[in-house]
C-alpha positions as CSV (number, residue, x, y, z in Angstrom):
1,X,61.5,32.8,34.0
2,X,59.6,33.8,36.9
3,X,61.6,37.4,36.5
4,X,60.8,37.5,33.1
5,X,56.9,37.3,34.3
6,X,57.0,39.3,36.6
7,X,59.1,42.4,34.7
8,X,56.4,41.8,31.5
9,X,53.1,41.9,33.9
10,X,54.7,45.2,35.3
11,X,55.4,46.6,31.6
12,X,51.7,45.4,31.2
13,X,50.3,47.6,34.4
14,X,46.5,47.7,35.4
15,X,44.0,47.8,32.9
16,X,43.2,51.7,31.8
17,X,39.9,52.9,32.7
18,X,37.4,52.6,29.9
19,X,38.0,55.2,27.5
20,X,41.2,56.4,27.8
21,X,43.8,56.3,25.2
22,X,46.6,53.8,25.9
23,X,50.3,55.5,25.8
24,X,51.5,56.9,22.2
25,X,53.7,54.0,20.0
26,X,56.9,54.7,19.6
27,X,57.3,52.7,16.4
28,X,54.2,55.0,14.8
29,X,50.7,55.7,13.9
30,X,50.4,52.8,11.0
31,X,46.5,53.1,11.2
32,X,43.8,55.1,12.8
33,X,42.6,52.8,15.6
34,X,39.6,55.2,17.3
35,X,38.2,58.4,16.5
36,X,38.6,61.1,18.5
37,X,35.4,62.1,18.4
38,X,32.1,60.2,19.0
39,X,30.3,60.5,16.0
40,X,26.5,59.4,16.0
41,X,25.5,56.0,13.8
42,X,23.6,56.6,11.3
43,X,20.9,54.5,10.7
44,X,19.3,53.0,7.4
45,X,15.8,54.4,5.9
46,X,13.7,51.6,7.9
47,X,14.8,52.6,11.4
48,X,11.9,55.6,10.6
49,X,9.8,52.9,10.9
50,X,10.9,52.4,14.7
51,X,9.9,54.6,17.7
52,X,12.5,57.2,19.0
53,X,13.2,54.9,22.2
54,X,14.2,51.6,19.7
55,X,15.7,54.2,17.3
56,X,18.3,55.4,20.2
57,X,19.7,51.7,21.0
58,X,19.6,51.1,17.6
59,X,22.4,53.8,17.4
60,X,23.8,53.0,20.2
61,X,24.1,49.0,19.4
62,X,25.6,50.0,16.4
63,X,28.4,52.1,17.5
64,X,29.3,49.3,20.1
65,X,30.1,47.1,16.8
66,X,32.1,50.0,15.8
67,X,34.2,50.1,19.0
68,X,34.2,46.2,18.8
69,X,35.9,46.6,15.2
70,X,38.1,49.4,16.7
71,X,39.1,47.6,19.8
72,X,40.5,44.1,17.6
73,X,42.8,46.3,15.7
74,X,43.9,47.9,18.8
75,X,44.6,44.6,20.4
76,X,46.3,43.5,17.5
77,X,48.4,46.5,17.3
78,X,49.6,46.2,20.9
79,X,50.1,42.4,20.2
80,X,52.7,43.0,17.3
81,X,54.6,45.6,19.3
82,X,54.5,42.9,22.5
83,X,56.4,40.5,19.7
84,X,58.7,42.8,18.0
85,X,60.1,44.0,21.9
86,X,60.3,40.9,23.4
87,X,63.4,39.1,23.4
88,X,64.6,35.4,23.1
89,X,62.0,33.4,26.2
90,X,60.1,36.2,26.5
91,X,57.4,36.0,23.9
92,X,55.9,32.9,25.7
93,X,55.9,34.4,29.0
94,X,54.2,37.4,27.5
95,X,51.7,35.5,26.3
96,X,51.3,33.2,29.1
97,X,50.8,36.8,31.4
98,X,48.0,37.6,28.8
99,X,46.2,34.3,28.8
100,X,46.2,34.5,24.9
101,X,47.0,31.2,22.8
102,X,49.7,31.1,20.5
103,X,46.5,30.7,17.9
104,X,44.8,34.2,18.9
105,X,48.1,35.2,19.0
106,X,48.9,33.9,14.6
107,X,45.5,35.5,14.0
108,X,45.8,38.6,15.4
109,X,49.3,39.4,14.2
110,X,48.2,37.8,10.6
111,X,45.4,40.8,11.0
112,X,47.7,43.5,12.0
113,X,50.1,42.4,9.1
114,X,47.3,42.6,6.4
115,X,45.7,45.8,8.5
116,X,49.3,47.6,7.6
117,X,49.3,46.7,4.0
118,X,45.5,47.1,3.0
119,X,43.8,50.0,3.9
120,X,40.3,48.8,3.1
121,X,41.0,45.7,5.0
122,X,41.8,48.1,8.4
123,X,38.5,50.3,7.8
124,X,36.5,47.0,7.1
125,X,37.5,45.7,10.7
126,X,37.5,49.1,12.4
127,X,34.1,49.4,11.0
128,X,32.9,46.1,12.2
129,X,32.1,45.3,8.6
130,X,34.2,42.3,8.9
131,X,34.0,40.4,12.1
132,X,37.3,39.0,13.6
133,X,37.0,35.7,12.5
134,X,35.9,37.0,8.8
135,X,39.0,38.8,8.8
136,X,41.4,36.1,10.5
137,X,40.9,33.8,7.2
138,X,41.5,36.9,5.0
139,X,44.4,37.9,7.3
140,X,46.2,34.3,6.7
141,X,49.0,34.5,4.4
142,X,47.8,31.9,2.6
143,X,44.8,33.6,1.4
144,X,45.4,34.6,-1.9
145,X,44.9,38.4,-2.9
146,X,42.0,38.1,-5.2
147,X,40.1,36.5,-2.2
148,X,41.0,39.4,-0.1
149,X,39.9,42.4,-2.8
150,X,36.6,40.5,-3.9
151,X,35.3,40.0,-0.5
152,X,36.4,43.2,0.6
153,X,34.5,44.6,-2.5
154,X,31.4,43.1,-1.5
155,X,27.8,45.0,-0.7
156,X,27.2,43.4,2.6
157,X,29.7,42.1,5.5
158,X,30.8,38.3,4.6
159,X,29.8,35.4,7.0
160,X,32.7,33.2,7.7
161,X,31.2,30.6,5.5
162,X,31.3,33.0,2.4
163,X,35.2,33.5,3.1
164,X,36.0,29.9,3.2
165,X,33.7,29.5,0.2
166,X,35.5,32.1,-1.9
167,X,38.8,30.7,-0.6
168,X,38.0,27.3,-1.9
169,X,36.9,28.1,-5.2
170,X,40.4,30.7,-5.3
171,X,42.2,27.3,-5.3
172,X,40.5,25.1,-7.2
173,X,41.0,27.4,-10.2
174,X,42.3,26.8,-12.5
175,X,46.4,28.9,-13.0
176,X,46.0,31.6,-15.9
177,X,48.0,30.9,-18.6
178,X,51.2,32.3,-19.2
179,X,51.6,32.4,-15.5
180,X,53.5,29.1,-14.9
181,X,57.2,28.5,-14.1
């Protein structure tokens, strides 16, 4: 095992240097993770109401959300090609080298899964429009569908409590008719 550890933390590396783009997947592009470009927030008609000083780290609070969104699909990426190249033992070592949890570990691929299937979903966390533990009780399979398009439909960003809310009430309905076995 120890060889195992070792031979991950060097397939691992050093941490890149803030910024830079991690090496190309070789398994493809499934989603747009960053934009190549820094593009400037915009802000909403009431930041006229603030001086130019507040206005600036308004703009720049809000595209650190952004990269925030960006950054847990990234990580989630990386995390479901981690699991689909290790083999048998190595999966626990991998994420013993990582310090994640087997838990961050469900959510975050259960995000990646959803992130490949649903569009919106992916641009709703890259955005930062759903935070990551908004989008880990989306992302469980268990969540039924409807849940998932409804609150992805929404005019503002969920709370946590209005996802578990909507997934309650998902269950407790009643089965449309027609649709039993």
């Amino acid at each position: 095992m120890p060889d195992n550890k070792k031979r991950l933390q060097g397939m691992i590396g050093a941490p890149a240097a803030p910024g830079a783009t991690p090496a190309a997947i070789q398994k493809g592009t499934p989603y747009q993770v960053a934009a190549p470009a820094v593009v400037e927030p915009e802000l909403l008609a009431q930041a006229g109401a603030m001086s130019a000083p507040l206005q600036e780290i308004a703009r720049r609070y809000i595209g650190a959300r952004r990269r925030s969104g960006e950054a847990l699909l990234e990580a989630a990426r990386w995390l479901s090609e981690a699991r689909a190249l290790a083999a048998h033992g190595e999966w626990q070592v991998f994420l013993s080298a990582t310090a994640t949890t087997d838990d961050t570990a469900e959510r975050l691929l259960n995000i990646h899964t959803l992130a490949m299937q649903n569009p919106q979903f992916a641009d709703s966390v890259a955005r930062n429009w759903l935070g990551q533990s908004a989008a880990s009780l989306l992302a469980r399979p268990s969540t039924p569908s409807e849940v998932v398009e409804t609150v992805l439909a929404g005019e503002r960003p969920p709370t946590v409590a209005e996802v578990e809310r909507t997934v309650r009430q998902a269950r407790k309905a009643p089965p449309e008719p027609g649709g039993g076995r």
